[in-house]
N, C-alpha and C positions, 0 to 999 in steps of 0.2 A: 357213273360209279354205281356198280350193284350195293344194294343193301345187305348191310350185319345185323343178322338178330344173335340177340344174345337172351338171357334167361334175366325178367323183369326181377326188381327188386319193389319192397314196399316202396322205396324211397321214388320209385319210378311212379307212383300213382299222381301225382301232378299231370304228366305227360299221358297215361294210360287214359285218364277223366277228359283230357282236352278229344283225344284222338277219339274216344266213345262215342264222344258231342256229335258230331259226322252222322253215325249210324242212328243215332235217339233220336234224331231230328227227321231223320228219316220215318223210325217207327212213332213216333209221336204225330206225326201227320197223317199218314193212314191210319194207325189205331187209336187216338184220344180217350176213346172209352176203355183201353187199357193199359197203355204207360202215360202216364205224368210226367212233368216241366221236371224237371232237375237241373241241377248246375253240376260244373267239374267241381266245385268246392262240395257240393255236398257227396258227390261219386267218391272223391279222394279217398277216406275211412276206410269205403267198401276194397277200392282196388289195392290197398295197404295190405288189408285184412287178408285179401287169395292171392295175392300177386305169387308168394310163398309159403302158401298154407301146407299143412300136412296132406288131402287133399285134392288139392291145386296150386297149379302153378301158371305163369305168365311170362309170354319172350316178347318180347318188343325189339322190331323193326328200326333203325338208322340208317339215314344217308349221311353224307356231308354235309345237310341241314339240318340233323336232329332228329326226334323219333317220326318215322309215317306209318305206323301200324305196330297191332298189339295180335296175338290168340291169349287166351285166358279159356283153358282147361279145368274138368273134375275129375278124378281118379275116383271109382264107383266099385261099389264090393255089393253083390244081393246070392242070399243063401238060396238053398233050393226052395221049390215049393213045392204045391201040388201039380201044376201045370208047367212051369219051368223047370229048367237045368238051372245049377248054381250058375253067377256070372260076375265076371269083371270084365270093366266099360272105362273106355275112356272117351268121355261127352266131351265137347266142343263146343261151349257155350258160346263167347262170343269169338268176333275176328272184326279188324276193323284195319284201313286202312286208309288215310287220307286222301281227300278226291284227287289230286295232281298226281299223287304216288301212282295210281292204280294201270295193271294195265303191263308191269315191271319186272312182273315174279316175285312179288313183296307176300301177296298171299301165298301162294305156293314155298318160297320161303319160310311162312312162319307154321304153317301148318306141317309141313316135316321136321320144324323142331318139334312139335308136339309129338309127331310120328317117332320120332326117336326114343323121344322120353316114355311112350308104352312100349315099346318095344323092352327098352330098358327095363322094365318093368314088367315084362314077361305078361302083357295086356295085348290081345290081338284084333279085339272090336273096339269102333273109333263111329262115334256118334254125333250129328249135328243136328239142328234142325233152324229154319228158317221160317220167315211169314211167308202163307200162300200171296200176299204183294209184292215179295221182293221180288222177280225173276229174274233180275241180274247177278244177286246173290244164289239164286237157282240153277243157273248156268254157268258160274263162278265154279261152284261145286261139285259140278257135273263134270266143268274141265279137269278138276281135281283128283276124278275117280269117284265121285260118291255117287250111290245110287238114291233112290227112296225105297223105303222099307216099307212105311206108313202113313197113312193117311189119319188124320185125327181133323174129324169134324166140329163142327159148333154151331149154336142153335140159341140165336137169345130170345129172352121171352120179355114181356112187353112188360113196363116196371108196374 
């Protein structure tokens, strides 16, 4: 049975914090020196708070067994500057999908409802960005259409 996404609700952040859990566990093991242990109880708040923000928004993913995946979007406005053009953005913060789901068209799925909703929105740049660890998530992206634009390096100093 293909998956329905539909447009998350706060009420949905139980299931949003569970589904998260998958991908933090991931970044939390290669990056320790920059995200910390969290719980779905303590995520809950946060993904209440954007699921339907002004902002942001969130579609979460179901099969026949309940939710396997989220996107969680920011709708971005920057005026001109000196060196830039004005712009609106639509970032693609996170995407997450359950390890069994994966593999299904669940992501592809939930990333064209975000595509929708800029469009909707008369938005025609769509931004992600991923750890240089993930390459799965690299390649995930790639299948998607997305390119790399930028590289942003780091450089820690000794404490």
């Amino acid at each position: 049975m293909p998956v329905i996404v539909r447009s998350a609700l706060a009420s949905d952040a139980p299931a949003l914090a569970v589904l998260n859990d998958h991908v933090h566990t991931l970044h939390l093991a290669a990056r320790p020196d920059f995200f910390r242990p969290t719980s779905p109880e303590e995520a809950m708040p946060w993904f209440a708070s954007h699921a339907e923000g002004s902002v942001s928004r969130a579609w979460i993913a179901e099969d026949e067994g309940g939710p396997v995946g989220y996107v969680l979007v920011f709708f971005h406005e920057r005026a001109i500057r000196p060196f830039t053009h004005a712009r609106r953005w639509c970032e693609i913060d996170q995407v997450a999908v359950a390890p069994e789901s994966r593999r299904r068209g669940t992501a592809r799925a939930l990333i064209d409802a975000a595509l929708t909703e800029a469009r909707r929105r008369g938005i025609h740049e769509i931004e992600l960005t991923t750890w240089a660890f993930n390459a799965e998530a690299q390649a995930a992206f790639r299948r998607l259409g997305f390119a790399p634009r930028l590289i942003r390096f780091e450089r820690m100093l000794p404490a």
